[in-house]
Z-matrix of the N, CA and C atoms (Angstrom, degrees):
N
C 1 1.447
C 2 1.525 1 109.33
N 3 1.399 2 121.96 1 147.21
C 4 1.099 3 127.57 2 -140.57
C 5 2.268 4 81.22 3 -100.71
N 6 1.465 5 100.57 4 166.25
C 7 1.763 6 103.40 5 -167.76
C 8 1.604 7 80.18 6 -96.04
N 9 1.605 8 102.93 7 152.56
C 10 1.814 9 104.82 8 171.72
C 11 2.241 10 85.76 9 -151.78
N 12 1.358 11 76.45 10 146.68
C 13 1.800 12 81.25 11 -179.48
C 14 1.568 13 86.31 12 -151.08
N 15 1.426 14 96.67 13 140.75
C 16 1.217 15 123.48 14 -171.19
C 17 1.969 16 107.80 15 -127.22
N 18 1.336 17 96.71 16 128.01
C 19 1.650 18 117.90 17 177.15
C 20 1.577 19 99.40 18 -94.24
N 21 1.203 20 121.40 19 150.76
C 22 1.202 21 121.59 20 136.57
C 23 1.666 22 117.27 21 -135.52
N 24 1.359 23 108.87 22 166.76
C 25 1.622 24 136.21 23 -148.53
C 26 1.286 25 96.22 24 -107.44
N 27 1.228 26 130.79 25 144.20
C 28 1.585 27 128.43 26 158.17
C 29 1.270 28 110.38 27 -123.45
N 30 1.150 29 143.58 28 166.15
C 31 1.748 30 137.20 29 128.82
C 32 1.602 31 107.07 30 -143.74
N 33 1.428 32 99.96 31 125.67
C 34 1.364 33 126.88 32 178.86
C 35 1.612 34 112.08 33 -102.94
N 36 1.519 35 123.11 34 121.94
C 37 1.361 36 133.46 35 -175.28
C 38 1.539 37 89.35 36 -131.83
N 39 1.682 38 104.05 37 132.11
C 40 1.459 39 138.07 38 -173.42
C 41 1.228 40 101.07 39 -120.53
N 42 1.140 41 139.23 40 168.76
C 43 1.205 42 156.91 41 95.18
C 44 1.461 43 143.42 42 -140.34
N 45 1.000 44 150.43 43 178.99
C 46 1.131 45 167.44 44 126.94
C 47 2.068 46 98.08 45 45.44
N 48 1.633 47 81.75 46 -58.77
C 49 1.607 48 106.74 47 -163.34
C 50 1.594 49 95.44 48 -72.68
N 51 1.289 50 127.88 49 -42.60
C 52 1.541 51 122.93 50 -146.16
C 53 1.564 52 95.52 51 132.18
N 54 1.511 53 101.43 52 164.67
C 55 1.421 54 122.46 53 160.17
C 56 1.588 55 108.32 54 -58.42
N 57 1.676 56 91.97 55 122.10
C 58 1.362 57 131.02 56 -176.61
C 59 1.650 58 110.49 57 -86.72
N 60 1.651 59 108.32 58 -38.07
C 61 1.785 60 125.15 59 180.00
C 62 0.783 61 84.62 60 -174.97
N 63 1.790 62 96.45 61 154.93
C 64 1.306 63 100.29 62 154.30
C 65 1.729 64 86.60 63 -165.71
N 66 1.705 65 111.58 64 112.77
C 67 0.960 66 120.84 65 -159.56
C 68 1.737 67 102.37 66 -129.40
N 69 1.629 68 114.85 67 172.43
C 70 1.263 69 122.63 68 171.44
C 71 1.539 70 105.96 69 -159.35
N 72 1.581 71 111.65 70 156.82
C 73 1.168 72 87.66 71 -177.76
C 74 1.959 73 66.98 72 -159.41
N 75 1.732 74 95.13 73 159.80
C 76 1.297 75 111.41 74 -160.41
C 77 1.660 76 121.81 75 -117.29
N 78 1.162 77 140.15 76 130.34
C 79 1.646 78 123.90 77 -167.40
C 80 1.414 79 97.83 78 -122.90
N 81 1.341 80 135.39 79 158.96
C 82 1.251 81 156.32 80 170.42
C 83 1.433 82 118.05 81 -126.78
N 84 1.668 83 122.61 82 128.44
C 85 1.460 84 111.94 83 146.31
C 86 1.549 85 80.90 84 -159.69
N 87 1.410 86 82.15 85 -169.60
C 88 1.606 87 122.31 86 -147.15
C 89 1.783 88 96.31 87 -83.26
N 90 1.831 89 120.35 88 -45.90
C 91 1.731 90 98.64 89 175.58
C 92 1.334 91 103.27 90 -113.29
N 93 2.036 92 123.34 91 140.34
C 94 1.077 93 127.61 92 176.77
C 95 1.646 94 101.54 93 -114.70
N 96 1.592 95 122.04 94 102.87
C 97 1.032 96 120.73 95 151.00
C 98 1.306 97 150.01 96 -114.40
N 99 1.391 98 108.53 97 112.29
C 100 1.130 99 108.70 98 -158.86
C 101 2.382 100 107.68 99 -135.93
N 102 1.124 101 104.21 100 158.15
C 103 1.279 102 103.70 101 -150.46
C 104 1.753 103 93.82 102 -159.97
N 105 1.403 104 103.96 103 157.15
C 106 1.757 105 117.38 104 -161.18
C 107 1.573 106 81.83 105 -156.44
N 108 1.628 107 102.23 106 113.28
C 109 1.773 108 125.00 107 163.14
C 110 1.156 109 111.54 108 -140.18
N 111 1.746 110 95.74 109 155.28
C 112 1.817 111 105.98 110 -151.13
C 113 1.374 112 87.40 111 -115.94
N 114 1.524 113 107.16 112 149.74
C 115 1.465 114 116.41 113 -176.62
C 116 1.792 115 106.60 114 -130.70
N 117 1.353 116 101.97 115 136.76
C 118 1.615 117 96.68 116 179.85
C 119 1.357 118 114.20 117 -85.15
N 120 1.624 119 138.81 118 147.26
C 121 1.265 120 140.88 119 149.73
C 122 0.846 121 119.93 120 -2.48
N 123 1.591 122 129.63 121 125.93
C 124 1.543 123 127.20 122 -162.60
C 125 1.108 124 143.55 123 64.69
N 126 1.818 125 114.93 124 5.30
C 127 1.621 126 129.21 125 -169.78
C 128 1.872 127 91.97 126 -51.38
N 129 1.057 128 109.60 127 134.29
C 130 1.336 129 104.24 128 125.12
C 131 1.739 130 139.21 129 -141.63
N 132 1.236 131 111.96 130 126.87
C 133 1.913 132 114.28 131 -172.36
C 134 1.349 133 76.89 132 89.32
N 135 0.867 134 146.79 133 96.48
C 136 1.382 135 150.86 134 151.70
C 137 1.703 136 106.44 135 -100.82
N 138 1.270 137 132.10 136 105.58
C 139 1.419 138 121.65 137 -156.32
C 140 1.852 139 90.90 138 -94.03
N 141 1.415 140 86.90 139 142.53
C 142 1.522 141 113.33 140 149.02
C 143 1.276 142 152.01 141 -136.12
N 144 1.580 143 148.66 142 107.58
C 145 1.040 144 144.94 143 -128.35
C 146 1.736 145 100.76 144 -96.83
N 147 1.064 146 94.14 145 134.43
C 148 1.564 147 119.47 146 -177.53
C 149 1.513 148 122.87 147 163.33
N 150 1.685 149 109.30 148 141.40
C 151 1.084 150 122.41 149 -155.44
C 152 1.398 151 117.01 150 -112.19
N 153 1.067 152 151.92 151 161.58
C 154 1.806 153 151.30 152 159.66
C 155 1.332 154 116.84 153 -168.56
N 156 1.125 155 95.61 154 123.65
C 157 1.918 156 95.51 155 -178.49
C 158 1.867 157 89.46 156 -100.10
N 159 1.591 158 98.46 157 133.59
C 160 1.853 159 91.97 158 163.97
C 161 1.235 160 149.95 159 -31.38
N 162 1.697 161 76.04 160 -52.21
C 163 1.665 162 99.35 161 -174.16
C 164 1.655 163 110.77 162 -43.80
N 165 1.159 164 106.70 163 -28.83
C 166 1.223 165 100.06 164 -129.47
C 167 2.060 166 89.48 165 -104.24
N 168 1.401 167 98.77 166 -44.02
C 169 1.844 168 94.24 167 172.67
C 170 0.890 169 115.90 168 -26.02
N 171 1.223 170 100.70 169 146.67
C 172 1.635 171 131.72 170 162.32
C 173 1.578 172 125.60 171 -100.24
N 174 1.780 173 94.92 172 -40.82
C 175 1.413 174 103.93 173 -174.78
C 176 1.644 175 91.76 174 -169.04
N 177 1.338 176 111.76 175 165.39
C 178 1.373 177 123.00 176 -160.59
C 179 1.710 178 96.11 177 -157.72
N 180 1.718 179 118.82 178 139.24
C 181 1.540 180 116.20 179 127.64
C 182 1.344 181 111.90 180 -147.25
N 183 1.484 182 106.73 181 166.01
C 184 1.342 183 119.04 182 148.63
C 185 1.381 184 122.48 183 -137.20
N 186 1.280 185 108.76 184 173.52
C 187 1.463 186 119.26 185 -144.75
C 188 1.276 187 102.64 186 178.22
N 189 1.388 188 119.67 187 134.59
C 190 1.562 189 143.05 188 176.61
C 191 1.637 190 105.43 189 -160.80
N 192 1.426 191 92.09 190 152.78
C 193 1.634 192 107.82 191 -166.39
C 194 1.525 193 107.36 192 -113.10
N 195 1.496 194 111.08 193 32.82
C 196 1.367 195 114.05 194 171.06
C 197 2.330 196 85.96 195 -154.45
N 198 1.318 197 100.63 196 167.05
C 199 1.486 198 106.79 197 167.24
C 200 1.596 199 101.22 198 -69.12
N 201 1.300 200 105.60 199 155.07
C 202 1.420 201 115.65 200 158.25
C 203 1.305 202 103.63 201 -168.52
N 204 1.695 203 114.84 202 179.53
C 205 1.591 204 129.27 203 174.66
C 206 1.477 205 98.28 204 -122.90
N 207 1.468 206 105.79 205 112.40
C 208 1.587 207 110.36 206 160.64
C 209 1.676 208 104.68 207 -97.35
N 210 1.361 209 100.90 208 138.54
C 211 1.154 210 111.38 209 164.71
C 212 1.562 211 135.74 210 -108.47
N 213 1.243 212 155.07 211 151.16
C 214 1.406 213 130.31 212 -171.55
C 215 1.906 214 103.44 213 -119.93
N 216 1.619 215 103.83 214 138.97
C 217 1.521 216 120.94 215 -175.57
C 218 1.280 217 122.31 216 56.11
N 219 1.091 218 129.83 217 -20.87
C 220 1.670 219 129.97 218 -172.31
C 221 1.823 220 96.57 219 -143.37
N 222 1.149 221 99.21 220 143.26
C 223 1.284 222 127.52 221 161.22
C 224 1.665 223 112.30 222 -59.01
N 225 1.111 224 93.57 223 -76.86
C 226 1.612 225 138.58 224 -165.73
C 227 1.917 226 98.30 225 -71.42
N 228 1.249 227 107.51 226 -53.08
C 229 1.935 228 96.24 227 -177.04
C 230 1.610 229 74.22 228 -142.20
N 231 1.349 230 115.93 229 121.56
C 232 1.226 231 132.17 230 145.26
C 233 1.392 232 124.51 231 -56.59
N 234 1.662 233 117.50 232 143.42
C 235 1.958 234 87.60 233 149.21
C 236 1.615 235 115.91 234 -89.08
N 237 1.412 236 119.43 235 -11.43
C 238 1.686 237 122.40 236 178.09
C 239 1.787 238 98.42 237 -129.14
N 240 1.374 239 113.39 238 152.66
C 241 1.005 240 113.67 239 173.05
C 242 1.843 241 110.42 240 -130.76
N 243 1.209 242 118.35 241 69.93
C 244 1.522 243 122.52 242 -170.16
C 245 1.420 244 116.85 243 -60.44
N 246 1.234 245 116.87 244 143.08
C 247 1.614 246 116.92 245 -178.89
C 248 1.650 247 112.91 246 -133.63
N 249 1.723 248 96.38 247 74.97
C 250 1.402 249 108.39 248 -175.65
C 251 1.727 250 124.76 249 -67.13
N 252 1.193 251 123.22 250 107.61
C 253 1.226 252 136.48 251 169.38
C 254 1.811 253 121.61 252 -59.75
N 255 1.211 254 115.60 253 134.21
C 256 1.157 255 122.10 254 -168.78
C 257 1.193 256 121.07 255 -49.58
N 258 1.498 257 134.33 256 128.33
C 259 1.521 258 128.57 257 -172.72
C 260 1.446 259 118.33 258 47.08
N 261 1.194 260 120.47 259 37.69
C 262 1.797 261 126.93 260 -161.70
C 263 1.791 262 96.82 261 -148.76
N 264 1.490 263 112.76 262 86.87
C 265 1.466 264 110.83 263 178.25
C 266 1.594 265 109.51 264 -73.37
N 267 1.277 266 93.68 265 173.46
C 268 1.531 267 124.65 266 -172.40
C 269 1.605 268 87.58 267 -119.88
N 270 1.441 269 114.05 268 143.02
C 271 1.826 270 102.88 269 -172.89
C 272 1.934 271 81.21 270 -160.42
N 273 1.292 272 120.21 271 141.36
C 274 1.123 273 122.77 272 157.87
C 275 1.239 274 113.52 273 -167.44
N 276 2.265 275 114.00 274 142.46
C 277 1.204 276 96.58 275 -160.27
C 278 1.969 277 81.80 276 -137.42
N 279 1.078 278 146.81 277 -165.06
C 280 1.446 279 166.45 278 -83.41
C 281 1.935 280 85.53 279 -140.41
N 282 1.799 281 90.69 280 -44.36
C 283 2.248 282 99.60 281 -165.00
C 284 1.408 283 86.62 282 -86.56
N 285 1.157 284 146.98 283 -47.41
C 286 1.770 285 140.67 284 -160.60
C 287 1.226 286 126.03 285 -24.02
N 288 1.389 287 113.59 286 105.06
C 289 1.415 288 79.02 287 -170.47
C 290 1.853 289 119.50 288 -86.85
N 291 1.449 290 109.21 289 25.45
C 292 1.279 291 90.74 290 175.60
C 293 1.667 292 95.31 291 -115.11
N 294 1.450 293 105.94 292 -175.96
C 295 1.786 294 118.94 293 -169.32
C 296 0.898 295 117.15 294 -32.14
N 297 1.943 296 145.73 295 -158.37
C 298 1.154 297 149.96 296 88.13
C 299 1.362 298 113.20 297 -60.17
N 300 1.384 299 97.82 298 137.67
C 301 1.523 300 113.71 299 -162.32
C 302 1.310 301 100.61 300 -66.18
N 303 1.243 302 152.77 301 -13.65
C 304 1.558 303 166.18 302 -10.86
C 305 1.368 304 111.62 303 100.68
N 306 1.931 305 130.07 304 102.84
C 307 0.637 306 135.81 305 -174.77
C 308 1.872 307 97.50 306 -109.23
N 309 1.307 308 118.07 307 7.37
C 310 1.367 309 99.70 308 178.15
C 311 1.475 310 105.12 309 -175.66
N 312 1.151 311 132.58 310 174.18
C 313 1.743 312 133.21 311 -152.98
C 314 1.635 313 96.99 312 -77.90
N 315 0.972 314 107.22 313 111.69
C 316 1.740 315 122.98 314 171.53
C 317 1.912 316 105.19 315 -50.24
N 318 1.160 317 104.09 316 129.16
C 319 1.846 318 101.47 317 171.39
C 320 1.351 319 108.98 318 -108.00
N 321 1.678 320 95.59 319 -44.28
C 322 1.892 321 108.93 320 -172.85
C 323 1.812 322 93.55 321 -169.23
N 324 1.357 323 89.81 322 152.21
C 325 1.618 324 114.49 323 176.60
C 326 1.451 325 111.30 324 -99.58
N 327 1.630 326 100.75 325 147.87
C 328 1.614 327 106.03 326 166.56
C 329 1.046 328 114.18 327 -147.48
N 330 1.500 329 102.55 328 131.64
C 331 1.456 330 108.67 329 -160.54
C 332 1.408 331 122.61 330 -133.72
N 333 1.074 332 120.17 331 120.78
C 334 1.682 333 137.10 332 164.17
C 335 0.967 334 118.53 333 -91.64
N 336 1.472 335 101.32 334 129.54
C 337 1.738 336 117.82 335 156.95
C 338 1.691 337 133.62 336 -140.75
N 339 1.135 338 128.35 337 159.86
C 340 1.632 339 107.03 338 178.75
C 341 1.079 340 106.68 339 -83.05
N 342 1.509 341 138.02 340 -40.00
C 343 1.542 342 120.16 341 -164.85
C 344 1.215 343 88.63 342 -116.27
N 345 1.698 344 102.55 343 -179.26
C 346 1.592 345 118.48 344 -172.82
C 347 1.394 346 110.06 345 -68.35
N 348 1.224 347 130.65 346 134.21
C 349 1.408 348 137.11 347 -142.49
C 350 1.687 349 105.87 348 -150.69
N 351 1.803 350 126.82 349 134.82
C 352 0.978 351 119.15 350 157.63
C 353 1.574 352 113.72 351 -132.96
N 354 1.652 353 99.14 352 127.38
C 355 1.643 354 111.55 353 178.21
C 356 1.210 355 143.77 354 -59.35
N 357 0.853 356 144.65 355 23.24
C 358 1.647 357 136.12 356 -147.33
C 359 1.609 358 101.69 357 -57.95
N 360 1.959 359 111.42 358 125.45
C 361 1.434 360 108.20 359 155.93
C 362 2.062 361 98.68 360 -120.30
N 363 1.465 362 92.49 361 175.30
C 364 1.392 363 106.17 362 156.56
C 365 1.526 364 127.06 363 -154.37
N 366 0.787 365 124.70 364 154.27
C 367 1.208 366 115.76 365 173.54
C 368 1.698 367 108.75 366 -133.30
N 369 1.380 368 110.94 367 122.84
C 370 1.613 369 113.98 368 150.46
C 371 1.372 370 128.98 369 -77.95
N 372 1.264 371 110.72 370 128.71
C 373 1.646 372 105.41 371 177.46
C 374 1.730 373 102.53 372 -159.76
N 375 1.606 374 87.32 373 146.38
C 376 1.651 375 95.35 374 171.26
C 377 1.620 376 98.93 375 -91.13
N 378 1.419 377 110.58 376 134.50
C 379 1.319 378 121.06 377 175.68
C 380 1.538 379 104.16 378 -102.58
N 381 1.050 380 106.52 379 -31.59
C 382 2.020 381 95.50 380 179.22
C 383 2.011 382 102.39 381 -117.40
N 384 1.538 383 123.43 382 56.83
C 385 1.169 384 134.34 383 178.93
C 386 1.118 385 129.58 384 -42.85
């Protein structure tokens, strides 16, 4: 039997009044990769190996608990140039309605930051769709 791992999404809106929503919604496929690396003060291009073809996501985040700049495949000319804010994820799944943060098939990340910093990304994707 084939492996399937499933994410799910929430967003909770409060206010004043009471709960405004409070919704979730859930994605499945077949590869879940996802991975958490620590970076020392001052990295910069700090390479990391990991792969994603578009096509193929389901769902995606990242997230680090310090600022940094991830970049995707090149050091030198990226194809994305992300500018992750501290404790403030990047999350995207299939319903979103905004982009993939990701304008093109991820090979490897590079990443800068000033202080000591740890990344967490993932990516969902069906590889045999």
């Amino acid at each position: 039997m084939a492996n399937t791992f499933t994410w799910t999404f929430g967003v909770n809106l409060h206010t004043d009044a009471g709960t405004i929503t409070s919704t979730t919604d859930s994605y499945t496929a077949d590869t879940d990769t996802s991975f958490v690396a620590s970076f020392n003060a001052s990295s910069v291009n700090s390479e990391v190996d990991v792969t994603a073809t578009l096509a193929n996501l389901k769902a995606l985040y990242l997230y680090a608990d310090a600022d940094m700049t991830v970049k995707t495949n090149s050091a030198t000319s990226p194809g994305d140039t992300i500018a992750l804010k501290a404790k403030k994820q990047v999350a995207w799944n299939t319903d979103s309605i905004f982009a993939k943060p990701y304008t093109t098939n991820v090979t490897k990340l590079f990443v800068s930051c000033t202080n000591t910093a740890v990344l967490r990304v993932g990516f969902l994707a069906d590889q045999t769709p």
